[in-house]
C-alpha positions in Angstrom: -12.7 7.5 -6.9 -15.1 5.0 -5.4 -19.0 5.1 -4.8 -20.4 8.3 -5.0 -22.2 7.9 -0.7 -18.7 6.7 0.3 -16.9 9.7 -1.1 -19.5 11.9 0.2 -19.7 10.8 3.7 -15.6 10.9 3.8 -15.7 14.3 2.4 -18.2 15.7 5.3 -16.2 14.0 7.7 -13.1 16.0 6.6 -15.4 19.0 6.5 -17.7 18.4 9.4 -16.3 16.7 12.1 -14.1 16.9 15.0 -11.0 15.9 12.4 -11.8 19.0 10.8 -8.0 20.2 9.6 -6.5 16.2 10.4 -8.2 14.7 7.2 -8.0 15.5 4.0 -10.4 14.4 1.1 -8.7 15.1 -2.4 -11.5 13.6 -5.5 -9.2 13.3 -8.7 -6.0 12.4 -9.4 -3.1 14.6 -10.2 0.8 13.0 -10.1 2.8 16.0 -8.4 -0.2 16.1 -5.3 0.1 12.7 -5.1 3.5 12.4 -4.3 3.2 15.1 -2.1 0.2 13.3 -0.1 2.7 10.0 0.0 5.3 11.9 1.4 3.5 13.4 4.1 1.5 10.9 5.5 2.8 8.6 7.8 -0.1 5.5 7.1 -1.6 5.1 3.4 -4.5 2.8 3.6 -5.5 0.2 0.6 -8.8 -1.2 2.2 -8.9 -2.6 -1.5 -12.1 -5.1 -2.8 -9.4 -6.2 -5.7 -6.2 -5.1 -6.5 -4.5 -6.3 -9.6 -1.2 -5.1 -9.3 -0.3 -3.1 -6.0 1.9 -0.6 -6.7 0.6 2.3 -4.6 2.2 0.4 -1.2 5.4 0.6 -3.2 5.3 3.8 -3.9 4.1 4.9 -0.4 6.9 2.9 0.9 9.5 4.8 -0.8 8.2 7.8 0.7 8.5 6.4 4.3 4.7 6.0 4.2 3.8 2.5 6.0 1.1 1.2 4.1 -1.9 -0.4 5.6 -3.7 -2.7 3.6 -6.0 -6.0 2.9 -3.9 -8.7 1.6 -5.5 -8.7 -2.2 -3.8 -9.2 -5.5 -0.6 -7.1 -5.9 -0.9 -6.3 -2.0 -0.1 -9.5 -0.4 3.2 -8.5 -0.4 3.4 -6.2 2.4 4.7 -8.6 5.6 2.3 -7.8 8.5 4.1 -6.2 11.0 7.5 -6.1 8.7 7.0 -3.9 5.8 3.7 -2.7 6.6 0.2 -3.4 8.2 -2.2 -6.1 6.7 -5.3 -7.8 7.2 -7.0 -10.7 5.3 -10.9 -10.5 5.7 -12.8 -7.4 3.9 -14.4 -6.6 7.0 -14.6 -3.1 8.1 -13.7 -4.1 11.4 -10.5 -5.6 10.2 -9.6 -2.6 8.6 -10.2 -0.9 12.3 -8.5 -3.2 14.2 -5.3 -3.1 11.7 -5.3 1.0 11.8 -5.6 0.1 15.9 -2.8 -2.0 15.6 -0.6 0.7 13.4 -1.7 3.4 15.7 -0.5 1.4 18.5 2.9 1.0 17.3 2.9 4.4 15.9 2.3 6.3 20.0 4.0 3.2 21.7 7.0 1.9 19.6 8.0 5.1 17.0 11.1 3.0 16.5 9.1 0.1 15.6 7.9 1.9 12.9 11.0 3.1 12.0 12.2 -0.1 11.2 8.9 -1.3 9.2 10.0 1.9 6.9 13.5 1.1 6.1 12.5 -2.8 5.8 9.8 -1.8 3.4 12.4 0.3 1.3 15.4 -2.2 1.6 12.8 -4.8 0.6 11.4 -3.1 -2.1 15.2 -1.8 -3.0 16.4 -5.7 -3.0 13.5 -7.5 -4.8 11.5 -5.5 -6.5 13.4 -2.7 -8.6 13.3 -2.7 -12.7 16.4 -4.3 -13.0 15.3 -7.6 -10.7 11.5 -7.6 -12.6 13.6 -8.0 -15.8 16.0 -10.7 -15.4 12.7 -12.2 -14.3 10.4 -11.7 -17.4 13.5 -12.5 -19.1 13.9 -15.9 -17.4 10.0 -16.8 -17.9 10.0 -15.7 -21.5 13.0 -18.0 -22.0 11.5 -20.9 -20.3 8.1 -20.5 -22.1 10.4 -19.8 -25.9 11.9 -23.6 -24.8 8.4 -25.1 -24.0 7.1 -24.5 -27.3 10.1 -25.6 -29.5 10.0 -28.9 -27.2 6.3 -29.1 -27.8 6.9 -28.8 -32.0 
């Protein structure tokens, strides 16, 4: 959810518009529709303000969905061009100029995009699983556990 005029104005353009039946407007949040909206769509936009941890991109990414975002928070880890689409200023015209760019690729190199999906996975898949966050928090917890007996 977001402000109230932006939600409306995106729900009459999904109603209203000449992308009647090509957008979707879902208010709420329910799990199972969700995963069914990342697997279907083939961009999932984060035009995010903030964004503290950034774990829709992964989750879109798993489901082949190539995220398209403003490097923030969690989300600087999508790789412009590599694991996804990104861009740094929150300017609504970088946002169109990034979903330009992904369209792009998307009509003009489909196997481009292919490969940004399976990066994104392997990537995710290599660094970022629940194993690999452990042995990290693990590590930190037992440098900062040495700190503080050094420091007493």
């Amino acid at each position: 959810s977001g402000m109230r005029e932006f939600e409306e104005s995106i729900e009459r353009l999904a109603i209203n518009s000449p992308f009647q039946g090509r957008i979707c407007f879902l208010k709420g949040y329910d799990p199972l529709l969700a995963n069914k909206v990342y697997a279907a769509g083939d961009f999932f936009i984060v035009p995010s303000q903030y964004e503290p941890c950034g774990l829709t991109d992964y989750i879109a990414q798993l489901f082949g969905n190539v995220p398209i975002v403003r490097r923030v928070g969690g989300l600087v880890k999508v790789i412009n061009g590599e694991t996804g689409f990104s861009y740094q200023d929150n300017a609504p015209t970088m946002l169109a100029d990034t979903i330009g760019e992904a369209l792009r690729v998307y009509r003009q190199h489909p196997h481009t995009l292919r490969s940004i999906q399976m990066a994104a996975a392997q990537r995710i898949m290599q660094h970022h699983t629940w194993q690999k966050v452990m042995a990290a928090y693990l590590e930190f917890y037992r440098q900062a556990v040495h700190m503080s007996i050094r420091e007493h």
